[in-house]
C-alpha positions as CSV (number, residue, x, y, z in Angstrom):
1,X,59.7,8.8,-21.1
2,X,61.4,9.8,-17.7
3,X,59.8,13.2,-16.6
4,X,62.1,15.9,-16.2
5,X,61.3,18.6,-14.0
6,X,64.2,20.9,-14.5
7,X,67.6,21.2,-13.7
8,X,68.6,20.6,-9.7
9,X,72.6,21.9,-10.0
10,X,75.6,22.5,-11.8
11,X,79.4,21.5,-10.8
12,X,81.8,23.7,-12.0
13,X,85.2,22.4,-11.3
14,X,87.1,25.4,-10.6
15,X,91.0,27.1,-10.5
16,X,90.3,30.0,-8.3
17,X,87.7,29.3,-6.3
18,X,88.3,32.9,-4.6
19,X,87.5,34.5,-7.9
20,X,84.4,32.2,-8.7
21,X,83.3,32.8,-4.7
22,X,83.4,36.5,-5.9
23,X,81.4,36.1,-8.7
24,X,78.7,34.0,-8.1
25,X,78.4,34.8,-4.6
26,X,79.2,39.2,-4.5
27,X,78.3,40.0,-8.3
28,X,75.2,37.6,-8.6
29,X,73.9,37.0,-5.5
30,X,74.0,33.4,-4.7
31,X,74.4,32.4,-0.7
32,X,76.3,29.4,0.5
33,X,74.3,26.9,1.1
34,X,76.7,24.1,1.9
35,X,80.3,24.3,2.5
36,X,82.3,20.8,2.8
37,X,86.0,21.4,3.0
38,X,87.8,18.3,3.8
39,X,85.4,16.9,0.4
40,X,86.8,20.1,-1.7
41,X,83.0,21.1,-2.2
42,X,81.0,24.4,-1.8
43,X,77.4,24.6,-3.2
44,X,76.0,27.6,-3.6
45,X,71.8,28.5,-3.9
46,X,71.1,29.8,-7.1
47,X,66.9,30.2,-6.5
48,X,65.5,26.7,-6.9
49,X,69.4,25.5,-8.2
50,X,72.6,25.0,-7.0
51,X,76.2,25.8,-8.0
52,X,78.5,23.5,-6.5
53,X,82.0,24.7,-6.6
54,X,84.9,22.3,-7.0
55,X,88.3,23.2,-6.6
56,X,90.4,21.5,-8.8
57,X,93.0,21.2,-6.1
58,X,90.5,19.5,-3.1
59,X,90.1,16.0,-3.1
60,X,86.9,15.7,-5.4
61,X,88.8,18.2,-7.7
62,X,91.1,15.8,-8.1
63,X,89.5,13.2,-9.6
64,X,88.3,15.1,-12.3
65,X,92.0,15.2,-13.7
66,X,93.9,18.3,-14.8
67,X,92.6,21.9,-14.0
68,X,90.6,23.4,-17.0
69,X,92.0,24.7,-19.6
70,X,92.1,25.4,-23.4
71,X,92.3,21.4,-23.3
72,X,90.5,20.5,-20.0
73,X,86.9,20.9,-18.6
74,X,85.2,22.9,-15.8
75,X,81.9,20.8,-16.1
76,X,81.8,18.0,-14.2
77,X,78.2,17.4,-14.1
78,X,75.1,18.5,-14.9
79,X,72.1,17.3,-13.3
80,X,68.1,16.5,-13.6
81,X,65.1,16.5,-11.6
82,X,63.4,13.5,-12.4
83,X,59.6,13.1,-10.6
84,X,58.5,10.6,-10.3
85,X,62.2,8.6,-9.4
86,X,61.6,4.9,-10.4
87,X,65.3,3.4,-10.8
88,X,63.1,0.4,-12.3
89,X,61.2,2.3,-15.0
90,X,65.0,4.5,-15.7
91,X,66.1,1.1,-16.5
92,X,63.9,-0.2,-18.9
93,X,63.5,3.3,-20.4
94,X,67.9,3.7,-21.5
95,X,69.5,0.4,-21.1
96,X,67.7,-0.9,-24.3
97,X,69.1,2.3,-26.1
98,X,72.8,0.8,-25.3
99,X,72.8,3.9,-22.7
100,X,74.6,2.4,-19.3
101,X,73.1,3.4,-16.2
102,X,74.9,3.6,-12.9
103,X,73.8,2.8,-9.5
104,X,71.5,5.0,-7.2
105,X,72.9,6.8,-4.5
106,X,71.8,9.2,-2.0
107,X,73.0,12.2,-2.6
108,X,72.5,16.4,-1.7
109,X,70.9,18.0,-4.3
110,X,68.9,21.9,-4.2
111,X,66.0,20.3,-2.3
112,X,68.1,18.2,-0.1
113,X,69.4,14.5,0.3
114,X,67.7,11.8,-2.6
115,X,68.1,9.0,-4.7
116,X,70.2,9.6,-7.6
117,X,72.4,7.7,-10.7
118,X,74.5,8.7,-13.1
119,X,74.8,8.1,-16.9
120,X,76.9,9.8,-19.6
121,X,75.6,11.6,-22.6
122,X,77.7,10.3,-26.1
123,X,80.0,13.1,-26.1
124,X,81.2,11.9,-22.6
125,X,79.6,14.7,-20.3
126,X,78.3,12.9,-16.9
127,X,74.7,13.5,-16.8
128,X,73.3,12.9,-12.9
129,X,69.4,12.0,-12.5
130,X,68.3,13.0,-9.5
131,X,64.6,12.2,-7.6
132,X,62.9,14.1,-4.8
133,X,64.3,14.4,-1.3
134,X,63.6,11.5,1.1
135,X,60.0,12.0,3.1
136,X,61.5,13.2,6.9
């Protein structure tokens, strides 16, 4: 089994990021945490989670394809804390199921920069499994 600990963040990938900025940030009280522009990303602390904000329109938007709609999705990813991280044990735990794992990466999650890989659920949905920040 790989042990969860609970989910690190959501990506929403969004049309009016003014309106969502409202929202999240005026109407629920999330704080910016993160802000990368030239990316198209802004991730916002939501208590031990983050919201990351993509606009559809940024560079990372982009590659998520047309701008949600009726048709179209605002999710890009969802992701999991996973403690203990072993990429090896991951392995032997999903390949065998026919599920494809990706490669790890180091990437920002709502405790900070860690080893992470990406898989995809068999509806399609991107599903990000994420370890515990690097030791300083």
């Amino acid at each position: 089994m790989i042990p969860l600990r609970g989910l690190d963040h959501l990506v929403l990938r969004v049309v009016n990021l003014d309106a969502m900025l409202h929202f999240y940030v005026d109407a629920l009280g999330c704080t910016v945490e993160r802000r990368n522009d030239e990316l198209g990303l802004i991730q916002l602390r939501a208590g031990a989670a983050l919201i990351d904000l993509v606009p559809v329109s940024g560079k990372l938007g982009r590659q998520g394809g047309a701008a949600p709609q009726h048709e179209g999705r605002n999710l890009d990813h969802f992701c999991l804390r996973v403690e203990p991280f072993n990429e090896d044990a991951i392995r032997e735990s999903l390949e065998p199921l026919g599920i494809a794992v990706g490669e790890v990466a180091s990437r920002y999650g709502a405790e900070g920069e860690g080893p992470s890989l990406y898989l995809a659920d068999p509806e399609g949905n991107t599903v990000e499994l994420k370890g515990p920040p690097w030791s300083p």
